[in-house]
N, CA, C and O atoms as CSV, one atom per row, in Angstrom:
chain,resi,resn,atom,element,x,y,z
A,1,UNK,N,N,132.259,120.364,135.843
A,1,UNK,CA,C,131.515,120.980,134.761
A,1,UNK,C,C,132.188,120.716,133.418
A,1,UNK,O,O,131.517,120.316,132.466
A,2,UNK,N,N,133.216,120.884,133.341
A,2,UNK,CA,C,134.079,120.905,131.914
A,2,UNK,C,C,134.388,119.059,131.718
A,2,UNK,O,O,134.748,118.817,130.566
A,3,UNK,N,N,134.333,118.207,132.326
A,3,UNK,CA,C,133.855,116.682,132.084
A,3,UNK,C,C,132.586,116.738,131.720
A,3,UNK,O,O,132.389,115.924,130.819
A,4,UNK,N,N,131.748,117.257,131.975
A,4,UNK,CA,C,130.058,117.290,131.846
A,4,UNK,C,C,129.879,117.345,130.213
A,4,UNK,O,O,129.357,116.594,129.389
A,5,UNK,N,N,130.819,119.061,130.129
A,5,UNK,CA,C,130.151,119.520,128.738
A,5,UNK,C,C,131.168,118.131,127.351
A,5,UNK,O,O,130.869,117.801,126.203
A,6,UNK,N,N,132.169,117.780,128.126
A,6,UNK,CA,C,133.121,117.325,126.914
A,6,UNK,C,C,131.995,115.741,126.798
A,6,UNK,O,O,131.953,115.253,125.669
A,7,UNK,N,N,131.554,115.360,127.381
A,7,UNK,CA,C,130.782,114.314,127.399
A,7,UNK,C,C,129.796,114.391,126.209
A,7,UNK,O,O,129.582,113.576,125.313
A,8,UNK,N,N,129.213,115.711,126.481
A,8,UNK,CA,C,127.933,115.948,125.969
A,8,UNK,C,C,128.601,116.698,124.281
A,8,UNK,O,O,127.933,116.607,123.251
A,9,UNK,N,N,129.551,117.176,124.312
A,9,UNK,CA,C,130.290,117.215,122.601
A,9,UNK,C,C,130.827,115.867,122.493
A,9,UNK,O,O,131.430,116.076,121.440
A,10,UNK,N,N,131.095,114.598,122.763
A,10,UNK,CA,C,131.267,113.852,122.097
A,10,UNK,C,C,130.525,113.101,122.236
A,10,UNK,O,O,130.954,111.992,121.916
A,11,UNK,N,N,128.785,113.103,122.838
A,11,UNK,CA,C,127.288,112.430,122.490
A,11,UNK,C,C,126.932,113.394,120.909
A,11,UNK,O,O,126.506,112.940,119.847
A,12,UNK,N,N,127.234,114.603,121.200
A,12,UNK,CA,C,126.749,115.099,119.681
A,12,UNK,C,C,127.306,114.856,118.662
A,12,UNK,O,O,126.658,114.427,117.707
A,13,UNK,N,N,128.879,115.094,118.569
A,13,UNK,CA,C,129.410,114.212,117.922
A,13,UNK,C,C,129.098,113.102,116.968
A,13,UNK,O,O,128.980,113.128,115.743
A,14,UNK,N,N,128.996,112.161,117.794
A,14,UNK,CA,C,128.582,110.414,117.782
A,14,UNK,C,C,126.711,110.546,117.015
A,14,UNK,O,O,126.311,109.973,116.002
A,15,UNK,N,N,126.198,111.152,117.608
A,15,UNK,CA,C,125.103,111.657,116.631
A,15,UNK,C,C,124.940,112.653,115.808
A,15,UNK,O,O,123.776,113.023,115.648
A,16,UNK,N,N,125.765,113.198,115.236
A,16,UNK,CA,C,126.494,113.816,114.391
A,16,UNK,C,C,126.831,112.698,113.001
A,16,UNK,O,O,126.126,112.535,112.006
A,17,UNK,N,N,127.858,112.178,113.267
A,17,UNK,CA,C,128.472,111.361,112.761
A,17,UNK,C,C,127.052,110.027,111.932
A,17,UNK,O,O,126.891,109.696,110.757
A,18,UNK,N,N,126.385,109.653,113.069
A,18,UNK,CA,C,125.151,108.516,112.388
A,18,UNK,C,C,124.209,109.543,111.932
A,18,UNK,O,O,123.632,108.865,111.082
A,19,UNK,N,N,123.501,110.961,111.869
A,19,UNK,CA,C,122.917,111.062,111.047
A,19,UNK,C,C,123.510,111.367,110.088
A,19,UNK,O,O,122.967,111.060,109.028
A,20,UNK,N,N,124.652,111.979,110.024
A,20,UNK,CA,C,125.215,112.206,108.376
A,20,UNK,C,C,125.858,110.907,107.678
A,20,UNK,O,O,126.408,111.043,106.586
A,21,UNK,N,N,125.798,109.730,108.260
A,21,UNK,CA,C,125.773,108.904,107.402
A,21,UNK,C,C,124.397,107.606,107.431
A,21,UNK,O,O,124.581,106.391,107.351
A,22,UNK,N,N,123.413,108.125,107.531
A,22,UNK,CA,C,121.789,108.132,107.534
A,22,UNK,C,C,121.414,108.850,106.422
A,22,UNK,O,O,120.852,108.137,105.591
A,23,UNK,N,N,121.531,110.113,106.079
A,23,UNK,CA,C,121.753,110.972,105.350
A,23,UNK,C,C,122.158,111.088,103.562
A,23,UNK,O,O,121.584,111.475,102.544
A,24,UNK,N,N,123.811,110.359,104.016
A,24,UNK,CA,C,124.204,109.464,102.762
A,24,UNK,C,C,123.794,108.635,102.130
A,24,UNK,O,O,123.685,108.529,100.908
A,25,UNK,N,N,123.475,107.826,103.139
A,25,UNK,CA,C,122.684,106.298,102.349
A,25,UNK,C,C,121.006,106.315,102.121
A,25,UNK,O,O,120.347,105.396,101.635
A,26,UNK,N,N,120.429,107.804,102.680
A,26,UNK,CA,C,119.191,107.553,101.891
A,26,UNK,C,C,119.554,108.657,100.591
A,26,UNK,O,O,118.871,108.516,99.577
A,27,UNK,N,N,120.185,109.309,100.594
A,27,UNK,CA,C,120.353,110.218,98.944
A,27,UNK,C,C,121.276,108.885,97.933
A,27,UNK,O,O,121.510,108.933,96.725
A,28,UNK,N,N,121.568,108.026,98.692
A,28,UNK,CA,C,122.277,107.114,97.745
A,28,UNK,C,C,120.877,105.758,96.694
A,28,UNK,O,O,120.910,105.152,95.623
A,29,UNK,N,N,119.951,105.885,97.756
A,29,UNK,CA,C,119.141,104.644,97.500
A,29,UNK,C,C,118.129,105.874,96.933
A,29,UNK,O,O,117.481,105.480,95.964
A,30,UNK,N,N,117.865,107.172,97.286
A,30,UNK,CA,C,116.400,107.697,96.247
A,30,UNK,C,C,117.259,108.235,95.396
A,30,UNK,O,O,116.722,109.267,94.992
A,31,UNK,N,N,118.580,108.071,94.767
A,31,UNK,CA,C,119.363,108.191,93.837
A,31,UNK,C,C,119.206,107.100,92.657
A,31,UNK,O,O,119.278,107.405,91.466
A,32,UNK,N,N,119.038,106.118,93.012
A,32,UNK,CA,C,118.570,104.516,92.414
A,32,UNK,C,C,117.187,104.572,91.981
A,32,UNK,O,O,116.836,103.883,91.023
A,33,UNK,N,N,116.297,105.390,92.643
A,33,UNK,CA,C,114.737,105.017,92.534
A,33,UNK,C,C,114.480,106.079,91.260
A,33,UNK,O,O,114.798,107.268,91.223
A,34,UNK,N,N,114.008,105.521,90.537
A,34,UNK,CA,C,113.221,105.884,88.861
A,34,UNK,C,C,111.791,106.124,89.700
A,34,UNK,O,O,111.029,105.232,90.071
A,35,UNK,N,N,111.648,107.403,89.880
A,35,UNK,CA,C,110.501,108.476,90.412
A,35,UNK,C,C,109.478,108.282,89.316
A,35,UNK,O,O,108.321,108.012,89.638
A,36,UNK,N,N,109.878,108.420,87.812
A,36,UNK,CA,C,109.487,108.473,86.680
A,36,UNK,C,C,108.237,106.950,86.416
A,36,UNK,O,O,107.009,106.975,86.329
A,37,UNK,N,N,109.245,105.726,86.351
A,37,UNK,CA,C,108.456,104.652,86.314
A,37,UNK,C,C,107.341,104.658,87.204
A,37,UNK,O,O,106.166,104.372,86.973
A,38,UNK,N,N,108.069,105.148,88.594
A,38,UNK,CA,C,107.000,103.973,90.090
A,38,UNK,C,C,105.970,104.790,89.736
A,38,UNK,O,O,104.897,104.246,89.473
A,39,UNK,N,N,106.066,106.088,89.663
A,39,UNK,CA,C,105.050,107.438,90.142
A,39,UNK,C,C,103.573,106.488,88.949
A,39,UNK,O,O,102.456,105.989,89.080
A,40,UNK,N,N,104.553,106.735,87.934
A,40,UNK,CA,C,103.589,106.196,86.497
A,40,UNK,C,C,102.513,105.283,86.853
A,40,UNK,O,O,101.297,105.444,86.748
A,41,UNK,N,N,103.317,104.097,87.380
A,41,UNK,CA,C,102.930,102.505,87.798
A,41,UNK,C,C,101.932,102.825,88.704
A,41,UNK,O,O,100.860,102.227,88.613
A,42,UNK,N,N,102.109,103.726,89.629
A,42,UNK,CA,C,101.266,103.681,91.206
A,42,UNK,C,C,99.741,104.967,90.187
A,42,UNK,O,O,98.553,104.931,90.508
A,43,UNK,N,N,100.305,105.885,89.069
A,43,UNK,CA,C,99.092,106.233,88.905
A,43,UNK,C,C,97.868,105.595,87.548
A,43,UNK,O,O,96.798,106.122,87.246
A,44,UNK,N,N,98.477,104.356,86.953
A,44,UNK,CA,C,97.930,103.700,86.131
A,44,UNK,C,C,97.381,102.460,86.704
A,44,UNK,O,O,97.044,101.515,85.990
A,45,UNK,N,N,97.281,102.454,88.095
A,45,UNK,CA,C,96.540,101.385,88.982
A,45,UNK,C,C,94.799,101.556,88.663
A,45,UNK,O,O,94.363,102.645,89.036
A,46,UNK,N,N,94.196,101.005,88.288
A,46,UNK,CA,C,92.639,100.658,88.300
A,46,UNK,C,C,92.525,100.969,89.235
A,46,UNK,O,O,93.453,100.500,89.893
A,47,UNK,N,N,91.610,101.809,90.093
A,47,UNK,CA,C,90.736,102.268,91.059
A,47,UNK,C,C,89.433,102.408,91.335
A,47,UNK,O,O,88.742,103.421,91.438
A,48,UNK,N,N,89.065,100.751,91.490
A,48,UNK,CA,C,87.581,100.695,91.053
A,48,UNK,C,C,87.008,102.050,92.253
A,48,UNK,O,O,86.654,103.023,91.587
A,49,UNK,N,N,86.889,102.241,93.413
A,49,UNK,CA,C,86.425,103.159,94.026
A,49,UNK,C,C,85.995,104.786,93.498
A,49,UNK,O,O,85.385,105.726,94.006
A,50,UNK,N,N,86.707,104.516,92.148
A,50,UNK,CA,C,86.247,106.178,91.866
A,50,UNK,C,C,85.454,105.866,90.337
A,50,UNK,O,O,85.674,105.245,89.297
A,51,UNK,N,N,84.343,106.776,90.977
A,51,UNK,CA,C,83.202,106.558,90.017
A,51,UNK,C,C,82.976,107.894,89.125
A,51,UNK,O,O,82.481,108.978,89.435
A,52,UNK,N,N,83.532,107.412,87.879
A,52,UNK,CA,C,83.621,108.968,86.932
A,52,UNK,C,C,81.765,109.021,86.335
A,52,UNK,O,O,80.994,108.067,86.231
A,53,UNK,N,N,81.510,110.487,86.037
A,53,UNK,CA,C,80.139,110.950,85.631
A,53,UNK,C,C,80.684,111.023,84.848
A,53,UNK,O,O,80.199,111.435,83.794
C-alpha cells in the first residue's frame, strides 16, 4: 500500500510540476498579446452578413 500511494504522489507531482509550467508560459505569451489592437482589428472587419435598417 505505502509503494502504491508514493507512486501516485510522485504521478501528481510530475503533473503538478507540467501544469504549472503550462501555466507560466501561457501568462507569459497573453502577456505579449495587445488585447487593445487585435480586439480593435477583429471588430473593424466588414461584415457583409449584417444588414443594418
Amino acid at each position: 500500500m505505502n509503494k502504491m500511494h508514493l507512486k501516485k504522489i510522485a504521478s501528481l507531482k510530475r503533473n503538478f510540476l507540467l501544469n504549472s509550467e503550462q501555466i507560466r508560459y501561457r501568462n507569459t505569451e497573453i502577456g505579449r498579446y495587445n488585447f487593445l489592437e487585435y480586439n480593435l482589428n477583429d471588430a473593424l472587419v466588414i461584415q457583409p452578413k449584417i444588414i443594418l435598417h
